[in-house]
N, C-alpha and C positions, 0 to 999 in steps of 0.2 A: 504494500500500500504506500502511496508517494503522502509524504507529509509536507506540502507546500502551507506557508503561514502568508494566507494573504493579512498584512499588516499594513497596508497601503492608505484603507480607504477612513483611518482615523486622519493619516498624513496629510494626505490632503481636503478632509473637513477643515482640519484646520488650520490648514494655509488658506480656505474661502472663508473661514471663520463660520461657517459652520456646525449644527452639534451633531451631527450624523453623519456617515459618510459607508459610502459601497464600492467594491472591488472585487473585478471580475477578471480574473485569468484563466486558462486552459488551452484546450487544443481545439478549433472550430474546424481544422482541415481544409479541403481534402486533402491534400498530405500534412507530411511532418509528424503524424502518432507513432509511438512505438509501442512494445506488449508494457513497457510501462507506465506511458504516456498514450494513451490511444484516442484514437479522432471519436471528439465528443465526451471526455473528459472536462468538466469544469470547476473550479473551486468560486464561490461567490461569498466575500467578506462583508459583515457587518459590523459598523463602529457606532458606538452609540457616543452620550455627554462624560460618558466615565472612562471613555477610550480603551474599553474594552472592545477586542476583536472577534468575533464569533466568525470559523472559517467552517463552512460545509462544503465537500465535495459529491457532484452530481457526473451521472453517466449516461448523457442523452443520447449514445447510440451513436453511428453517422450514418445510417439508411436515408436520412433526409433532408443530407448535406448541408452545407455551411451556414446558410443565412437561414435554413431553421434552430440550428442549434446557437448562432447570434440571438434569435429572436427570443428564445426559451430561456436563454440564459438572463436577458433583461427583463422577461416578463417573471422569472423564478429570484432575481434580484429583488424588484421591487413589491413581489408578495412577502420576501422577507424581510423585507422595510418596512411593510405595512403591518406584520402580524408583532416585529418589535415596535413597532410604534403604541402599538397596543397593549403589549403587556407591560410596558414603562408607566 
C-alpha cells in the first residue's frame, strides 16, 4: 500500500488565508501507472482550521479514462469538504 501524505492542501489554505483547504494527487493516466501506482489511483486531502490533514486514498479504476477519473476525483473532493464541513 503506497503511503502518500497529501499535506499540501493546509499549505496552501493558508497562503489564501483560508481555513480549509483540498489536495488532490494520483494517477489520472492513461499512462504512467505502475502495479504500485496504477491509473486511477487517487489520494484526496482534507485540511481543516486546526490544520489537520485527513488523506484518503481512492481507486476509481481506469475503464473510463482520464477526464472521468478528473471529474470523480473533484466531485469525491468536494463531498468530503462538504460532509467535514458538517461534522465541524
Amino acid at each position: 500500500m503506497i503511503q502518500w501524505r497529501v499535506r499540501w492542501p493546509w499549505e496552501s489554505g493558508a497562503r489564501l488565508g483560508t481555513d480549509w483547504g483540498i489536495g488532490i494527487t494520483g494517477v489520472a493516466g492513461p499512462g504512467g501507472g505502475t502495479e504500485e501506482k496504477p491509473v486511477g489511483l487517487v489520494y484526496i486531502g482534507i485540511a481543516g482550521p486546526d490544520r489537520q490533514v485527513s488523506s484518503h486514498p481512492f481507486r476509481f479504476g481506469n475503464l473510463r479514462g482520464r477526464d472521468w477519473i478528473r471529474h470523480l476525483s473533484c466531485c469525491t473532493a468536494l463531498d468530503l469538504l462538504r460532509r467535514s464541513l458538517q461534522a465541524s
